[in-house]
N, C-alpha and C positions, 0 to 999 in steps of 0.2 A: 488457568494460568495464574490466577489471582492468589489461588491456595495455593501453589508450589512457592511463590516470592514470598508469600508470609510463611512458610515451611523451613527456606532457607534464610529468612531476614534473621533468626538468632546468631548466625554465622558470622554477621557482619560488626556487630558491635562485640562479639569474643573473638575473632580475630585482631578486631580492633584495638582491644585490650591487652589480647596477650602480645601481640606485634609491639606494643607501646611500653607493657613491661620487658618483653626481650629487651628492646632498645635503647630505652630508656634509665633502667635499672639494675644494666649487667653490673657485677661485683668488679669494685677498681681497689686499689691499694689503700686509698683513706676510710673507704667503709669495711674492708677485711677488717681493717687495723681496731677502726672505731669500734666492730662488734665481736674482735675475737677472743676476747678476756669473757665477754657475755657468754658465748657460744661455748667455751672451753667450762667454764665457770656452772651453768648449768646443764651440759651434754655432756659433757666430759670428751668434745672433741673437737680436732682442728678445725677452722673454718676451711681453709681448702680442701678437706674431705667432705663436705657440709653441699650439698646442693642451692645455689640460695639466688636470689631478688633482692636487693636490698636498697631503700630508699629513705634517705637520711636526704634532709630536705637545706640543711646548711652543713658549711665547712667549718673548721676549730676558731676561725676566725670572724665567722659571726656573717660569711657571705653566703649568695645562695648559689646553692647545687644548681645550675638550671635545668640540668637534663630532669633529676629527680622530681624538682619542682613543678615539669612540666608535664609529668605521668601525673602528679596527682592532680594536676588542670584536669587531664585528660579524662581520670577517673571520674572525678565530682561531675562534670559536664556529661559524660556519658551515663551517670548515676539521673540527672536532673532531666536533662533530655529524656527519660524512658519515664520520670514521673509525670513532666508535662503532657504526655501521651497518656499515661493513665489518669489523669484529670479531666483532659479531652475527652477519651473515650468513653468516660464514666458521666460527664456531667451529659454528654450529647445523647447516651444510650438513656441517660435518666426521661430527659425532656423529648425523647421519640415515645419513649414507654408509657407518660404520661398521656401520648396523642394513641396510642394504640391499644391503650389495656379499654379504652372505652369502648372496643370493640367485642371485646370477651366475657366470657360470665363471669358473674362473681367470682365462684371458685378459681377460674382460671386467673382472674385478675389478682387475688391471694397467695397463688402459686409462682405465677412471674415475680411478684414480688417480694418474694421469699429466693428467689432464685437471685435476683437483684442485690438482696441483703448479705446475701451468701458470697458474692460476689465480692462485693464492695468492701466485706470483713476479709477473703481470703487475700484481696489486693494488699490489706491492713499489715497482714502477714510478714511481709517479706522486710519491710519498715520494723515493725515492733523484732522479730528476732534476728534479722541480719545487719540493717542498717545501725539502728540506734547501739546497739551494743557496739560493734566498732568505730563508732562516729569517735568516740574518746579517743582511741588509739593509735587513729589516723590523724586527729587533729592538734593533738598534744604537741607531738614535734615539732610542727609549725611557729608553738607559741614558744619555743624550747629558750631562744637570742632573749626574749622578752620577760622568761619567767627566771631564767637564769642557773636551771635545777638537772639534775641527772635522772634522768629517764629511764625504768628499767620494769615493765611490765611484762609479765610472762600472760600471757594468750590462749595457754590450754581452755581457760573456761568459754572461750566462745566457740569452741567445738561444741561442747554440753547444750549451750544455745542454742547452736546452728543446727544440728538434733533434732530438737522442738518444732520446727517449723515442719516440717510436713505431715508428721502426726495432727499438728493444727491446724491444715488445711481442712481435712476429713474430719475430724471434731467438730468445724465452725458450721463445716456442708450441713452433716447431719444433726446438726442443736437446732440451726436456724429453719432448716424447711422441714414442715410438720411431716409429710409423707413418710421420712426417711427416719423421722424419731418415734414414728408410731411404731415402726418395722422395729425396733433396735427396743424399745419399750417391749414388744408382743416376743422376741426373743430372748429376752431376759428374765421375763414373766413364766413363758413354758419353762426354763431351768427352776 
């Protein structure tokens, strides 16, 4: 039973999310307006032909959106929440592993921990190519009242980024645990 809830538990925080951007970020006539010169200007088309979300986090007048504002509560806390679980579950599986590798052979205990390491960098992952690259993007707006400046970033390259990351998954697997680089070494070797 225990595997079927963690099966379906990704369910709950992307509903969560998308339920929160429907709701939150449906397209109203100050964000058409605000981004339709943008949209026109680099698409070469109308924003009401344009499928969109759009979260513009103050008004022209320097107040806040609250609906908007309140999707990216939503985001950042649903973002933090899933790291403080992976901090949990990495420093708890650390401190078990240390009580139980004393149980296995060497080898074995060179191999869990490589398996460990493998781990710990693919976690890395998700951080170094999806987070940090839009942290900017997402947080600039925010500062928009404060910095006083017009905003206009085009986004294509964090497709290019967002790319990278799972090629880097299997890269980091097999660099970090010897098993799997000797196999990848012995096949390179016969060519």
């Amino acid at each position: 039973m225990s595997s079927v809830i963690w099966m379906i538990y990704p369910l709950v925080p992307g509903s969560f999310y998308g339920l929160s951007v429907y709701f939150l970020c449906i397209p109203d006539k100050y964000a058409d307006d605000y981004m339709k010169d943008v949209v026109n200007e680099y698409y070469g088309m109308k924003i009401e032909n344009v499928p969109r979300f759009i979260m513009i986090p103050y008004a022209s007048d320097n107040s806040l959106r609250w609906k908007n504002l309140l999707f990216f509560i939503f985001a950042v806390l649903l973002v933090w929440f899933h790291y403080a679980i992976m901090l949990y579950c990495g420093l708890k599986m650390h401190f078990n592993m240390k009580q139980e590798l004393k149980k296995f052979s060497v080898s074995n205990q060179n191999l869990q921990k490589q398996f460990f390491y493998a781990l710990l960098v693919q976690s890395l992952g998700p951080t170094v190519f999806l987070v940090i690259p839009i942290a900017p993007t997402l947080l600039v707006p925010l500062l928009y009242p404060f910095l006083n400046m017009e905003i206009d970033w085009q986004t294509g390259w964090l497709y290019s980024i967002m790319g990278i990351y799972p090629p880097f998954d299997s890269i980091a697997f097999i660099l970090i645990v010897a098993e799997y680089r000797k196999v990848i070494i012995r096949m390179w070797s016969i060519r």
